[in-house]
PDB file of the backbone (N, CA, C, O) and the ligand in Angstrom, with CONECT records:
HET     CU  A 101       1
ATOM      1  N   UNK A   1     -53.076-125.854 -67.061  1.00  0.00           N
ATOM      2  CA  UNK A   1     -52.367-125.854 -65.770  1.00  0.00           C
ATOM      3  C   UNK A   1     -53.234-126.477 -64.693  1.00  0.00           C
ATOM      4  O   UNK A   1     -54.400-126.085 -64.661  1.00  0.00           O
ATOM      5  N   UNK A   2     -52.859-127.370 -63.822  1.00  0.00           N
ATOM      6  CA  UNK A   2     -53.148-128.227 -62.766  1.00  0.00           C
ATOM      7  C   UNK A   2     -52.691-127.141 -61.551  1.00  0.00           C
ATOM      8  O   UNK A   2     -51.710-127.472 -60.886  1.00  0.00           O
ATOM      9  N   UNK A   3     -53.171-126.214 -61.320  1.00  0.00           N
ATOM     10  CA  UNK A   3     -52.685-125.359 -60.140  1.00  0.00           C
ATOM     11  C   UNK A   3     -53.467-126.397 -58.799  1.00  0.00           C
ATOM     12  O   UNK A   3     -54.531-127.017 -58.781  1.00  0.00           O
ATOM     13  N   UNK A   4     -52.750-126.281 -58.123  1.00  0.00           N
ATOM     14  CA  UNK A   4     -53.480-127.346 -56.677  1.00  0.00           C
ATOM     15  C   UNK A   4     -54.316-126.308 -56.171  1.00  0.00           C
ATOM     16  O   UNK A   4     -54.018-125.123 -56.327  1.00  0.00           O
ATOM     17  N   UNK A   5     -55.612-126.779 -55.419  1.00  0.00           N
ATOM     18  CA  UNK A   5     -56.309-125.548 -54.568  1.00  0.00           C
ATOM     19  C   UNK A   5     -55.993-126.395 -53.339  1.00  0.00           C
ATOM     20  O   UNK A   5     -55.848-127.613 -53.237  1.00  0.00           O
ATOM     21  N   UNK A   6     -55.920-125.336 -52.355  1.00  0.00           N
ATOM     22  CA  UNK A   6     -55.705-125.164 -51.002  1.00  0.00           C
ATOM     23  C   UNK A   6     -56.255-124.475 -49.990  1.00  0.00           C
ATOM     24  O   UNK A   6     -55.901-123.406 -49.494  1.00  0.00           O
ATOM     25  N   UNK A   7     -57.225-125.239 -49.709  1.00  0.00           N
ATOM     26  CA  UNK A   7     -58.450-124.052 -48.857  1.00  0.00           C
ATOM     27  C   UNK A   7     -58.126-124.651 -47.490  1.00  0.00           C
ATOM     28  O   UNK A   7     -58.537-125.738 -47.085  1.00  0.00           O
ATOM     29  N   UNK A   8     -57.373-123.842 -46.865  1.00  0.00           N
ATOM     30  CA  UNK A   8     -57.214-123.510 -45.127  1.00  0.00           C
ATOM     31  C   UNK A   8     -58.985-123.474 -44.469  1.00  0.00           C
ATOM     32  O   UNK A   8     -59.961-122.857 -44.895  1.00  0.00           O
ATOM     33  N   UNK A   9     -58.833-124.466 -43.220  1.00  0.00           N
ATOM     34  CA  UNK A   9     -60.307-124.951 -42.191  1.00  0.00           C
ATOM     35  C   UNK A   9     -59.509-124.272 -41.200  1.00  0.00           C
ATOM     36  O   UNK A   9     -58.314-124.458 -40.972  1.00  0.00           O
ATOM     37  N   UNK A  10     -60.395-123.367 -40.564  1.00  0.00           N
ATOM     38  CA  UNK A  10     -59.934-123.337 -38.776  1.00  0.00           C
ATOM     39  C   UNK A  10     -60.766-123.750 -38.088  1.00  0.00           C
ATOM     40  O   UNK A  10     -61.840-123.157 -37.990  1.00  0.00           O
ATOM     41  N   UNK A  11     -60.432-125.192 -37.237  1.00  0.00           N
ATOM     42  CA  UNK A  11     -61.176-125.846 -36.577  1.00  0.00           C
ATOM     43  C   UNK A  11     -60.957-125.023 -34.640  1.00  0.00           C
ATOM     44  O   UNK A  11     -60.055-125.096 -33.806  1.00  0.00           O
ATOM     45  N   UNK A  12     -62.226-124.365 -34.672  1.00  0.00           N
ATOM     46  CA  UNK A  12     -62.562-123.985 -33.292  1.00  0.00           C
ATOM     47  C   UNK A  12     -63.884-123.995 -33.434  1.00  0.00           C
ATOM     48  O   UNK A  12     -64.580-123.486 -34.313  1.00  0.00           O
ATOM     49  N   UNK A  13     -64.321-124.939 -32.013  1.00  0.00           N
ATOM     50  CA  UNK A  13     -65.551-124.761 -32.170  1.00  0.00           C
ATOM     51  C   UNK A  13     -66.403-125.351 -33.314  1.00  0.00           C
ATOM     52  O   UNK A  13     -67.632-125.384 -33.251  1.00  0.00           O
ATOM     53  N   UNK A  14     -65.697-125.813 -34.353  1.00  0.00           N
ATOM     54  CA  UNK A  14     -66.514-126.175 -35.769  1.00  0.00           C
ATOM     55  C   UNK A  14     -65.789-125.948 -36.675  1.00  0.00           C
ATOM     56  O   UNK A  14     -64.671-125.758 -36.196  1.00  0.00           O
ATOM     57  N   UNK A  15     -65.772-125.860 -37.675  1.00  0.00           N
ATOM     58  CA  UNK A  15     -65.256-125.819 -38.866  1.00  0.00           C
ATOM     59  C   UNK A  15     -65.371-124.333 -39.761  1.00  0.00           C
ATOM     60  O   UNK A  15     -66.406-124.163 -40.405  1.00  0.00           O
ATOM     61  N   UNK A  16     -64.538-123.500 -39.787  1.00  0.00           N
ATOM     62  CA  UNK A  16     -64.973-122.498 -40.834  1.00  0.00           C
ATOM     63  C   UNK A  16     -63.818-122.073 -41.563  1.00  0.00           C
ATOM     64  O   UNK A  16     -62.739-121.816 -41.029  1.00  0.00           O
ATOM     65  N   UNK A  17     -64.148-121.972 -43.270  1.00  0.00           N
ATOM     66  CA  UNK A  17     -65.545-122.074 -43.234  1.00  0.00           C
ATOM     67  C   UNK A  17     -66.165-123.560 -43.188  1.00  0.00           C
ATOM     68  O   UNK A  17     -65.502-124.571 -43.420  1.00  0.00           O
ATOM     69  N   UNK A  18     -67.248-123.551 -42.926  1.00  0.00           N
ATOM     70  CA  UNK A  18     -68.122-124.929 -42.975  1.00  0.00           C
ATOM     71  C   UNK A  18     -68.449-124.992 -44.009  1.00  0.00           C
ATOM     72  O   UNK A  18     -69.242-125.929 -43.915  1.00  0.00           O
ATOM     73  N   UNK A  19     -68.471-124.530 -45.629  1.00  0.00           N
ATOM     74  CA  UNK A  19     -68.309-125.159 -46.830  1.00  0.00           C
ATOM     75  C   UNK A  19     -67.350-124.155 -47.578  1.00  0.00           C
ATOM     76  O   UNK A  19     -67.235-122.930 -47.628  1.00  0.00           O
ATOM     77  N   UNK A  20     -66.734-125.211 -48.120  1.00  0.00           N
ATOM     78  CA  UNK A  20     -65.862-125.019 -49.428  1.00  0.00           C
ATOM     79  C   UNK A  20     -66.336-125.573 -50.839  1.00  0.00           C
ATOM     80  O   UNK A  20     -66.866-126.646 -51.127  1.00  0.00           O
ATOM     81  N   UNK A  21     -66.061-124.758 -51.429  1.00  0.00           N
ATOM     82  CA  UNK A  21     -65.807-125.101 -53.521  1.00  0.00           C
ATOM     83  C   UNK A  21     -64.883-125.421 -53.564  1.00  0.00           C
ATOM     84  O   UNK A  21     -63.917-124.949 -52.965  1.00  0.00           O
ATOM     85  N   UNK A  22     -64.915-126.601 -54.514  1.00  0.00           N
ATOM     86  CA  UNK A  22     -63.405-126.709 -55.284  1.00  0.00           C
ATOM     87  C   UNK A  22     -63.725-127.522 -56.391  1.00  0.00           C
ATOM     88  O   UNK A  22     -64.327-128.589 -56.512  1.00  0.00           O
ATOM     89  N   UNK A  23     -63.078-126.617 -57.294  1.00  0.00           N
ATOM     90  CA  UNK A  23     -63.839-126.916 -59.072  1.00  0.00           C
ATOM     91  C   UNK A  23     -62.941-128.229 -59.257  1.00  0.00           C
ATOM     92  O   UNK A  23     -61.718-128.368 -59.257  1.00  0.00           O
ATOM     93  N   UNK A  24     -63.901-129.066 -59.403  1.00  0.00           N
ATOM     94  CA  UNK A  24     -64.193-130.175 -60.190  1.00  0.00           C
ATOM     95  C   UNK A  24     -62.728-130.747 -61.312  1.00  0.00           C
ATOM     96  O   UNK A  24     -62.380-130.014 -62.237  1.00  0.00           O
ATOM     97  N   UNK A  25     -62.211-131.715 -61.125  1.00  0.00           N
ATOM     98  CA  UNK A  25     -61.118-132.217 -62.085  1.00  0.00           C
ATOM     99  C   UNK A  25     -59.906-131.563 -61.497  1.00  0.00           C
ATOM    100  O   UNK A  25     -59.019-132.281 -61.959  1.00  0.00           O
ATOM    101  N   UNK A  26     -59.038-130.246 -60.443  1.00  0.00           N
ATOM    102  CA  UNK A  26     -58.010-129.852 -60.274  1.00  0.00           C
ATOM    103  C   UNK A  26     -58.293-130.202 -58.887  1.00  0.00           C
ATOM    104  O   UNK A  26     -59.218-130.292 -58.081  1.00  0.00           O
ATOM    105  N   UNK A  27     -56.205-130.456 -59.097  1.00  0.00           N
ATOM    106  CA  UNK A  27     -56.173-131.165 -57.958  1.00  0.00           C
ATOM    107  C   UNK A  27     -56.574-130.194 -56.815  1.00  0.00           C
ATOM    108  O   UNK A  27     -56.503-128.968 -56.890  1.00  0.00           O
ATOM    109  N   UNK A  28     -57.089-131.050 -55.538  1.00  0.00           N
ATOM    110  CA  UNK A  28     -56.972-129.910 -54.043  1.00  0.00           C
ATOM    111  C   UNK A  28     -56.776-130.778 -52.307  1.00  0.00           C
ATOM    112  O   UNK A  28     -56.732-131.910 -51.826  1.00  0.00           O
ATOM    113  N   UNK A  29     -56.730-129.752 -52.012  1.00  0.00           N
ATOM    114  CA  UNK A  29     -56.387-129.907 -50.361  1.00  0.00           C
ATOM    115  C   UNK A  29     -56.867-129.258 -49.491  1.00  0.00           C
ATOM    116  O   UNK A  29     -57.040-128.039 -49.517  1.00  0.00           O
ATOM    117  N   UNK A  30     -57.228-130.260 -48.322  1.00  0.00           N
ATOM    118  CA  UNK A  30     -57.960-129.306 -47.259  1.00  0.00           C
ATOM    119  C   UNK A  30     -56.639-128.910 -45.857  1.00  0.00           C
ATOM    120  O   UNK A  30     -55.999-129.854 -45.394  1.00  0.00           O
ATOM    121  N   UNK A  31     -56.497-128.083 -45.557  1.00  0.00           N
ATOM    122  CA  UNK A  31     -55.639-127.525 -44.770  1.00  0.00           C
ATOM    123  C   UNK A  31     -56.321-126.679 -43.304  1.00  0.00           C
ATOM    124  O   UNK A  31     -56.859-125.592 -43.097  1.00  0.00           O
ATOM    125  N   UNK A  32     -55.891-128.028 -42.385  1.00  0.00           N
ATOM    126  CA  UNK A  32     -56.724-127.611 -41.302  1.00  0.00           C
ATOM    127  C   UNK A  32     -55.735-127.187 -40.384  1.00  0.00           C
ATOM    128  O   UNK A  32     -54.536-127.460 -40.345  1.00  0.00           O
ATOM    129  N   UNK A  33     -56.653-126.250 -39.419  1.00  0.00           N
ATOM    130  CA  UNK A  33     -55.599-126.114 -38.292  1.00  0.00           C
ATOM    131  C   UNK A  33     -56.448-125.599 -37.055  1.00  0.00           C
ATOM    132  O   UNK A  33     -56.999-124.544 -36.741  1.00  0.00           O
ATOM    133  N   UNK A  34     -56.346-126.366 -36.723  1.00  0.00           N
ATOM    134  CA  UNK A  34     -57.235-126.416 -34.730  1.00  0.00           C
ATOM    135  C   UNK A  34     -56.218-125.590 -33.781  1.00  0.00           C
ATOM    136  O   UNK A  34     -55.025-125.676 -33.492  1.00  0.00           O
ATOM    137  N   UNK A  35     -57.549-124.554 -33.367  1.00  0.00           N
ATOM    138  CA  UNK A  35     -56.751-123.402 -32.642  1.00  0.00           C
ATOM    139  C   UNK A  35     -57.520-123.774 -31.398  1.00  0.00           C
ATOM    140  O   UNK A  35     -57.132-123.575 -30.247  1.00  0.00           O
ATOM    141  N   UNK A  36     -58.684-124.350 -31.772  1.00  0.00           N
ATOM    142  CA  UNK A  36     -58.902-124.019 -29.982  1.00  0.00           C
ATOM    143  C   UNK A  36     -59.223-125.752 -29.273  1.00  0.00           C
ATOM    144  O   UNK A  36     -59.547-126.744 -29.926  1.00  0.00           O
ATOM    145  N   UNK A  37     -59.050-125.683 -28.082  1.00  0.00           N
ATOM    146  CA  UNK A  37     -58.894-126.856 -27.583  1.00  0.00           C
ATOM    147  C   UNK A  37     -60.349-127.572 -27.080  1.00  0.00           C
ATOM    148  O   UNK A  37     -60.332-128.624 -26.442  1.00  0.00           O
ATOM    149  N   UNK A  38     -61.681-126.838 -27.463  1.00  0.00           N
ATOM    150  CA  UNK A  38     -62.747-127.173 -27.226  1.00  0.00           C
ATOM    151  C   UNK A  38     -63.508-128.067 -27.682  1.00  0.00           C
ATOM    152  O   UNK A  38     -63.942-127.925 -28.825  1.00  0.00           O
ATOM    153  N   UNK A  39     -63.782-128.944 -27.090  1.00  0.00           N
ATOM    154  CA  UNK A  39     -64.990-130.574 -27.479  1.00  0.00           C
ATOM    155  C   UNK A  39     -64.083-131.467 -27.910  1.00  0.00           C
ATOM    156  O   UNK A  39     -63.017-131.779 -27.378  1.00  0.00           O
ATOM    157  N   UNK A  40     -64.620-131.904 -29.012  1.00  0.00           N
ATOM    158  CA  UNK A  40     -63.620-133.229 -29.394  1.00  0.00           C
ATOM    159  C   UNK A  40     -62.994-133.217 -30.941  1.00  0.00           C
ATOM    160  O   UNK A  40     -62.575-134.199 -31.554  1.00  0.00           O
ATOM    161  N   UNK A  41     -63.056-131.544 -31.502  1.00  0.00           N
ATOM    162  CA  UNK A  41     -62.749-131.477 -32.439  1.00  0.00           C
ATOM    163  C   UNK A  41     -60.860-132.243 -33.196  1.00  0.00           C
ATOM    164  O   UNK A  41     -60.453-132.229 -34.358  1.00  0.00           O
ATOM    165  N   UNK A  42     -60.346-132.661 -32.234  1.00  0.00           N
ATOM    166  CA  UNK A  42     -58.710-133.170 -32.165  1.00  0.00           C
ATOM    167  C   UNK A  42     -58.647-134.123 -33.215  1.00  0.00           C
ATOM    168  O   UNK A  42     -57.526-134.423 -33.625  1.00  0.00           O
ATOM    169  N   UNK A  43     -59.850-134.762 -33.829  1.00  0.00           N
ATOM    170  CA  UNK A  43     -60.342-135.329 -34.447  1.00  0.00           C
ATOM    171  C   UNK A  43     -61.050-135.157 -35.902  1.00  0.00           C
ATOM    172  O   UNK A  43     -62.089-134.498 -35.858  1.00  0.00           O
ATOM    173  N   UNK A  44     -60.694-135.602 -37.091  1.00  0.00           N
ATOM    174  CA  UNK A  44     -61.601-135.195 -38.339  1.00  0.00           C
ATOM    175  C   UNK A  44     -61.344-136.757 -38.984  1.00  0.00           C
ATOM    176  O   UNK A  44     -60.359-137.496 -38.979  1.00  0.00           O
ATOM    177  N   UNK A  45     -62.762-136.891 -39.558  1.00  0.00           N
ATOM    178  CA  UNK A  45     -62.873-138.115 -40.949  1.00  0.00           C
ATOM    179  C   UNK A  45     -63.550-137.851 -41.582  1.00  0.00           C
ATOM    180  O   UNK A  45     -64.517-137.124 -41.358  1.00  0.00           O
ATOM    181  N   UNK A  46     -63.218-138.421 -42.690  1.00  0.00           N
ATOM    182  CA  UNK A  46     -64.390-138.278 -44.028  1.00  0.00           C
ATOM    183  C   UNK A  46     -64.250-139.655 -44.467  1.00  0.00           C
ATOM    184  O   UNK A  46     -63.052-139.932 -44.521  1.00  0.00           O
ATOM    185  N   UNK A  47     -64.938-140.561 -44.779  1.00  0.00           N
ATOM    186  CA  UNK A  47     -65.667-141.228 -45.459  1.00  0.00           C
ATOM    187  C   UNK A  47     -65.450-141.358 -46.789  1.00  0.00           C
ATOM    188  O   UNK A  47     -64.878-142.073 -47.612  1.00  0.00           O
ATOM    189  N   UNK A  48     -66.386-140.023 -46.644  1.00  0.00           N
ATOM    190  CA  UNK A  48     -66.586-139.662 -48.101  1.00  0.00           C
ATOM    191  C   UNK A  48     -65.193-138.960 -48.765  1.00  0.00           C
ATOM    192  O   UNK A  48     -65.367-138.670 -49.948  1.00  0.00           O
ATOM    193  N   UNK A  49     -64.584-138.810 -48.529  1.00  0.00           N
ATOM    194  CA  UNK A  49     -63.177-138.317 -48.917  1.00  0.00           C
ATOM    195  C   UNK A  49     -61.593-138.293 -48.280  1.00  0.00           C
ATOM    196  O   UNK A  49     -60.723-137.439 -48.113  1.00  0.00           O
ATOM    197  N   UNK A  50     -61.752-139.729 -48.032  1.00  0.00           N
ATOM    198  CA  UNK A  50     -60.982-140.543 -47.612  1.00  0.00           C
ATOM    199  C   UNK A  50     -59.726-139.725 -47.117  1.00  0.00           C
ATOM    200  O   UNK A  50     -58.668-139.753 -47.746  1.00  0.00           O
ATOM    201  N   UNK A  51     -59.872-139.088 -46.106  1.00  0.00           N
ATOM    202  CA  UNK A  51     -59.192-139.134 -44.719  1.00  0.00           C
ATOM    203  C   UNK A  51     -59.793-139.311 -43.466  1.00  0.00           C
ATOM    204  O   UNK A  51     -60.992-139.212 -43.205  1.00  0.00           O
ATOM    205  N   UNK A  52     -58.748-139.617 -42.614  1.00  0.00           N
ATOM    206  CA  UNK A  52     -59.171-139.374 -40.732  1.00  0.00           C
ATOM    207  C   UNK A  52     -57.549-138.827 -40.157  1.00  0.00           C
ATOM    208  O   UNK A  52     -56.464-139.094 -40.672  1.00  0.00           O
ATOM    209  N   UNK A  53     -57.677-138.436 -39.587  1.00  0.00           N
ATOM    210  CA  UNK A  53     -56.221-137.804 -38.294  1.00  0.00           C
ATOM    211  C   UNK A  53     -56.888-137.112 -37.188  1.00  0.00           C
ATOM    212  O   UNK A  53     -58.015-136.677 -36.950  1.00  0.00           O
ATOM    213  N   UNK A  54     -55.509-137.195 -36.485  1.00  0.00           N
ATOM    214  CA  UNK A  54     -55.663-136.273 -35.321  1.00  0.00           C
ATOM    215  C   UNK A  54     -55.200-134.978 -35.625  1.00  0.00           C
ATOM    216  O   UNK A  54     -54.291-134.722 -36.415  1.00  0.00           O
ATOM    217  N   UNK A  55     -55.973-134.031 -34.855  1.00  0.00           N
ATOM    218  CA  UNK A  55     -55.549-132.468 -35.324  1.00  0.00           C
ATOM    219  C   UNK A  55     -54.720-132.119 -34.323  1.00  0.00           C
ATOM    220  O   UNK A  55     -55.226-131.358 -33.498  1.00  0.00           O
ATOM    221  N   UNK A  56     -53.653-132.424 -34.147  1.00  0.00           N
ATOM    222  CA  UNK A  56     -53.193-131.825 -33.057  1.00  0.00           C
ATOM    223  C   UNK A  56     -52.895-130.037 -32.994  1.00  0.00           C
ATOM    224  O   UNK A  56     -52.555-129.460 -34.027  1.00  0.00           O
ATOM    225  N   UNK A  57     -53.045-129.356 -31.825  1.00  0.00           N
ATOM    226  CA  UNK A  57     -53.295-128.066 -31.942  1.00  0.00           C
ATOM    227  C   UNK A  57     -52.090-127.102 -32.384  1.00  0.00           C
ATOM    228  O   UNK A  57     -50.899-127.168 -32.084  1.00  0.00           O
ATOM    229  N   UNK A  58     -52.682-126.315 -33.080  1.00  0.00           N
ATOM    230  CA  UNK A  58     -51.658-124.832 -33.403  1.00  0.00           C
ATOM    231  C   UNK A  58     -50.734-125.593 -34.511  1.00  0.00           C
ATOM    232  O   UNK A  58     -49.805-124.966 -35.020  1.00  0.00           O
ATOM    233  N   UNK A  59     -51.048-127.246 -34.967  1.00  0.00           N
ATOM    234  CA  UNK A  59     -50.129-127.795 -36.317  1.00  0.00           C
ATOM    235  C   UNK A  59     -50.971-127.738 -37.527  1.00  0.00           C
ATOM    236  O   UNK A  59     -51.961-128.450 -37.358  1.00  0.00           O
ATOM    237  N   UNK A  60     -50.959-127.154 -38.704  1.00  0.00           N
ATOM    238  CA  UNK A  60     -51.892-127.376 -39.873  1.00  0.00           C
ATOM    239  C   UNK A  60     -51.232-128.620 -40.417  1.00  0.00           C
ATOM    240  O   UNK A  60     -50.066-128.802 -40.770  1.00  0.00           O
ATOM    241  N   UNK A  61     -52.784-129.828 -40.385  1.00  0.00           N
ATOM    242  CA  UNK A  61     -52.552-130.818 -41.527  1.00  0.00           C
ATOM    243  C   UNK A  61     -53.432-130.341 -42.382  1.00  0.00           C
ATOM    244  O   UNK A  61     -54.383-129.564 -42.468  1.00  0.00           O
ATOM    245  N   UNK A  62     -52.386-131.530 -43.354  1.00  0.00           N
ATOM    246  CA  UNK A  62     -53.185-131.101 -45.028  1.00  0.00           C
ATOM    247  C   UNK A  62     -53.256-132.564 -45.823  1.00  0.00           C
ATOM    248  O   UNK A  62     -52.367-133.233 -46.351  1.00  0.00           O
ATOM    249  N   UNK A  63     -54.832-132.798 -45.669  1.00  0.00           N
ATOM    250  CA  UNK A  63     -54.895-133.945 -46.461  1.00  0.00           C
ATOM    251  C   UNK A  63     -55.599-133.912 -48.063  1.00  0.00           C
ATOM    252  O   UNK A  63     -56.612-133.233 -48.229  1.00  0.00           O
ATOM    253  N   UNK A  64     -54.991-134.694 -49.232  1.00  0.00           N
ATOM    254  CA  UNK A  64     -55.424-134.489 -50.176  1.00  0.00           C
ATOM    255  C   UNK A  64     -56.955-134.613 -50.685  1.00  0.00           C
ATOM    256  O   UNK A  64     -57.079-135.836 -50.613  1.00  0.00           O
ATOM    257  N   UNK A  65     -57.720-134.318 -50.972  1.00  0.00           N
ATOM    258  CA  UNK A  65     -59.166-134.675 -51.117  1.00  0.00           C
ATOM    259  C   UNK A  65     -58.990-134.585 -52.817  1.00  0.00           C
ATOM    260  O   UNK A  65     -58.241-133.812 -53.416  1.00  0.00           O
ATOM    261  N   UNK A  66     -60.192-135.928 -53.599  1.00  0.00           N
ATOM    262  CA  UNK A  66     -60.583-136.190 -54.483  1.00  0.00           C
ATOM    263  C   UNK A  66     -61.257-135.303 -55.397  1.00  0.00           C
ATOM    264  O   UNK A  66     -61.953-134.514 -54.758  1.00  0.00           O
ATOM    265  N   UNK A  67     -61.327-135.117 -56.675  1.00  0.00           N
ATOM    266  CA  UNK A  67     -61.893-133.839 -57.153  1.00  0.00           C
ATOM    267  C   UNK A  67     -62.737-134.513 -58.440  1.00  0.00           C
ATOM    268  O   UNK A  67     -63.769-133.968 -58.833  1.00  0.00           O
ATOM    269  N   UNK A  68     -62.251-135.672 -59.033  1.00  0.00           N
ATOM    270  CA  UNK A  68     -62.551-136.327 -60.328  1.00  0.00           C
ATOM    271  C   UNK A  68     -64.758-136.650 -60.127  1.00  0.00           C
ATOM    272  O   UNK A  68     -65.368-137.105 -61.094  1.00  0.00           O
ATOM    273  N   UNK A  69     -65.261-136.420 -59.235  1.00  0.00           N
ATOM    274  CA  UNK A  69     -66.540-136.204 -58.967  1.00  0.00           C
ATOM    275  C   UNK A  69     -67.474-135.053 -58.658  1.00  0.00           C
ATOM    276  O   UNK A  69     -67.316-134.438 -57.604  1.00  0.00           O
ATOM    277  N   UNK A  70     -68.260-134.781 -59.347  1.00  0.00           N
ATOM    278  CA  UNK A  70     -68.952-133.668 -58.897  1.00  0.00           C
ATOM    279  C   UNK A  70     -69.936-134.081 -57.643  1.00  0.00           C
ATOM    280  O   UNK A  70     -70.374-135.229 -57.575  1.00  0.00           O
ATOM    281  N   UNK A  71     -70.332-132.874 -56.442  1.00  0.00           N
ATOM    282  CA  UNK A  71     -71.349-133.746 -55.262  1.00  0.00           C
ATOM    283  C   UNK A  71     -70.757-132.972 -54.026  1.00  0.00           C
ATOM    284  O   UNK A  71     -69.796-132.206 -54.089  1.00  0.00           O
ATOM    285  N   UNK A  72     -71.291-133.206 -53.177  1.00  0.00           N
ATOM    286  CA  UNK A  72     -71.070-132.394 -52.064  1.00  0.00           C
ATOM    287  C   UNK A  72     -70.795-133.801 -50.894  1.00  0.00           C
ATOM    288  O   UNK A  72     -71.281-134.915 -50.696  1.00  0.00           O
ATOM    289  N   UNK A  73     -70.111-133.253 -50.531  1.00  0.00           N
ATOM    290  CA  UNK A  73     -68.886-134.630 -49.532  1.00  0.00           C
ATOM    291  C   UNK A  73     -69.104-134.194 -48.296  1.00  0.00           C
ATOM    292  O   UNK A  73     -69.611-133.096 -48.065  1.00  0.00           O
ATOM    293  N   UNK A  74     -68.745-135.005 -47.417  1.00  0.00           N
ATOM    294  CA  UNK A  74     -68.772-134.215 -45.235  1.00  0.00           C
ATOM    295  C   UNK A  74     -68.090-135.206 -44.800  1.00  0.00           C
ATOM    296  O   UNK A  74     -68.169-136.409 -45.049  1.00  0.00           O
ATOM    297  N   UNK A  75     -67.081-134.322 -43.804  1.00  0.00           N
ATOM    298  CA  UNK A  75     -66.257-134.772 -42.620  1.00  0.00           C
ATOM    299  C   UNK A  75     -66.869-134.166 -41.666  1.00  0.00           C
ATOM    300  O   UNK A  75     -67.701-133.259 -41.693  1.00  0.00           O
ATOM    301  N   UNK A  76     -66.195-134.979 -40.458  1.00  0.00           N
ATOM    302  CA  UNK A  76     -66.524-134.330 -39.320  1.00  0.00           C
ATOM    303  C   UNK A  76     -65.625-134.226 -38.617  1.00  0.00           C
ATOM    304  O   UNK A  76     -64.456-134.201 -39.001  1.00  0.00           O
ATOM    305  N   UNK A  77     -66.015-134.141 -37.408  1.00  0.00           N
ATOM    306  CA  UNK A  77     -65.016-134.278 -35.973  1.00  0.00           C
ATOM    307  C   UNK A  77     -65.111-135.937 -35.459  1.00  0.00           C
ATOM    308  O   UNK A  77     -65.785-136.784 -36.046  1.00  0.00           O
ATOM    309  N   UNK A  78     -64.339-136.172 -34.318  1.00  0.00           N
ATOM    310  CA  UNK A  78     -64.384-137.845 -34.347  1.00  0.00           C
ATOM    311  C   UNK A  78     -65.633-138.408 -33.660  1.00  0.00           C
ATOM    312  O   UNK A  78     -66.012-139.573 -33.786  1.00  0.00           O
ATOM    313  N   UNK A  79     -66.281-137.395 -32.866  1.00  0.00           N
ATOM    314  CA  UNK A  79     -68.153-138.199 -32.234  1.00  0.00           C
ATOM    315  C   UNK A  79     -69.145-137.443 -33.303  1.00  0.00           C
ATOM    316  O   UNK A  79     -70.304-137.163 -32.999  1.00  0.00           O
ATOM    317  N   UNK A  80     -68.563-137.135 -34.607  1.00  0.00           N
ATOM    318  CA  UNK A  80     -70.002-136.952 -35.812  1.00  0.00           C
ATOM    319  C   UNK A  80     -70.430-135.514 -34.898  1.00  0.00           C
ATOM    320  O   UNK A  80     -71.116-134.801 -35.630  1.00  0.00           O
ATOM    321  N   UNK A  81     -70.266-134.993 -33.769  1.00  0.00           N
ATOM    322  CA  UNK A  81     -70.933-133.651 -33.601  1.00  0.00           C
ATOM    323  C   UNK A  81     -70.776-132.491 -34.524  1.00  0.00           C
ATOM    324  O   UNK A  81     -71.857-132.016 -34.872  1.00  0.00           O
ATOM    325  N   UNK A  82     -69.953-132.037 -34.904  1.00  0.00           N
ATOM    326  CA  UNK A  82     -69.350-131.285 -36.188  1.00  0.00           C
ATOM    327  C   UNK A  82     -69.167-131.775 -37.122  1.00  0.00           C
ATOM    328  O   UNK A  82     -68.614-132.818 -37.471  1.00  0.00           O
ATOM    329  N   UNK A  83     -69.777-130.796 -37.699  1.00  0.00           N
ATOM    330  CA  UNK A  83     -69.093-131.215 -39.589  1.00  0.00           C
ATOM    331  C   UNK A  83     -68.960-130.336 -40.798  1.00  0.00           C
ATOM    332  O   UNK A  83     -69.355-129.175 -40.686  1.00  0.00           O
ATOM    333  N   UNK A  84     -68.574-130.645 -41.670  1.00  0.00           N
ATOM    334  CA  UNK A  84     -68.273-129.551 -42.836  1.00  0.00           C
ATOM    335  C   UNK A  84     -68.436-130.105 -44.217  1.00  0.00           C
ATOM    336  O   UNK A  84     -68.718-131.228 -44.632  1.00  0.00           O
ATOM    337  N   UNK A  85     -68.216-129.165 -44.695  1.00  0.00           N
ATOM    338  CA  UNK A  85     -69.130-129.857 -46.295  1.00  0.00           C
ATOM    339  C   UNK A  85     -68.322-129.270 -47.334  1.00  0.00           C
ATOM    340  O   UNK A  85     -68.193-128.046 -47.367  1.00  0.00           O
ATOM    341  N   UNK A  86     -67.624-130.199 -48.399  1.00  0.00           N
ATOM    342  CA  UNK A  86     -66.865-129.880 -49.703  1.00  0.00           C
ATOM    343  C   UNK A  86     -67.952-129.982 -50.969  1.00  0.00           C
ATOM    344  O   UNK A  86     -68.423-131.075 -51.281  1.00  0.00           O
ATOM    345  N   UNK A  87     -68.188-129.177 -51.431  1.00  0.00           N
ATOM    346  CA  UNK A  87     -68.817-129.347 -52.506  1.00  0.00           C
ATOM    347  C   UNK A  87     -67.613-128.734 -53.831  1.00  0.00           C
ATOM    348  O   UNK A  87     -66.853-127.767 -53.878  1.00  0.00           O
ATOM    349  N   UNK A  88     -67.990-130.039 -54.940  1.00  0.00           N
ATOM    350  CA  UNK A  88     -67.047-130.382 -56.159  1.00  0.00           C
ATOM    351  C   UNK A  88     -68.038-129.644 -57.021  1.00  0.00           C
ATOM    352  O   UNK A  88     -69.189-130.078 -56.990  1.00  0.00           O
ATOM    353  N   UNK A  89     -67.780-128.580 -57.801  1.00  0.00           N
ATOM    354  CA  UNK A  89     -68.311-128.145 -58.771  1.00  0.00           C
ATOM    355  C   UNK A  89     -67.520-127.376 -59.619  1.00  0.00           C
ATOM    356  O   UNK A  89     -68.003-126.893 -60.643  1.00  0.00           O
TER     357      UNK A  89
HETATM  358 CU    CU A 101     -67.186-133.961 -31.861  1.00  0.00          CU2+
END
């Protein structure tokens, strides 16, 4: 079974939690949702795990993230001040 994982971010202030697991080969998703309106968090990219959006507040997006690699990945907020960390294991 391919159960999807779905690990909910509440972006206030930063990211928490600021790391997640997600085992390796099943599919998953990061599911954010910005509650508070502070700095420049309105904003997330990864690079390394190819998304960017705007967070607009009190809406959860959910973008798919890559799993077929083991390694520890980071997004941030859109000026790199915050960030968070997926580690594939
Ligand atoms: Cu920032």
């Amino acid at each position: 079974m391919n159960t999807k994982q779905i690990v909910d971010v509440t972006v206030a202030g930063g990211y928490s939690p600021a790391v997640v697991h997600l085992q390796q080969g099943q599919p998953a998703a990061l599911r954010f949702t910005r509650t508070s309106d502070q700095g420049c968090l309105d904003q997330v990219h990864s690079a390394d795990l190819h998304f960017a959006s705007d967070l607009p507040l009190n809406v959860a997006q959910t973008f798919d993230v890559p799993t077929d690699k083991a390694g520890e990945f980071n997004y941030s907020c859109g000026m790199d001040m915050f960030s968070g960390t997926v580690v594939v294991d």
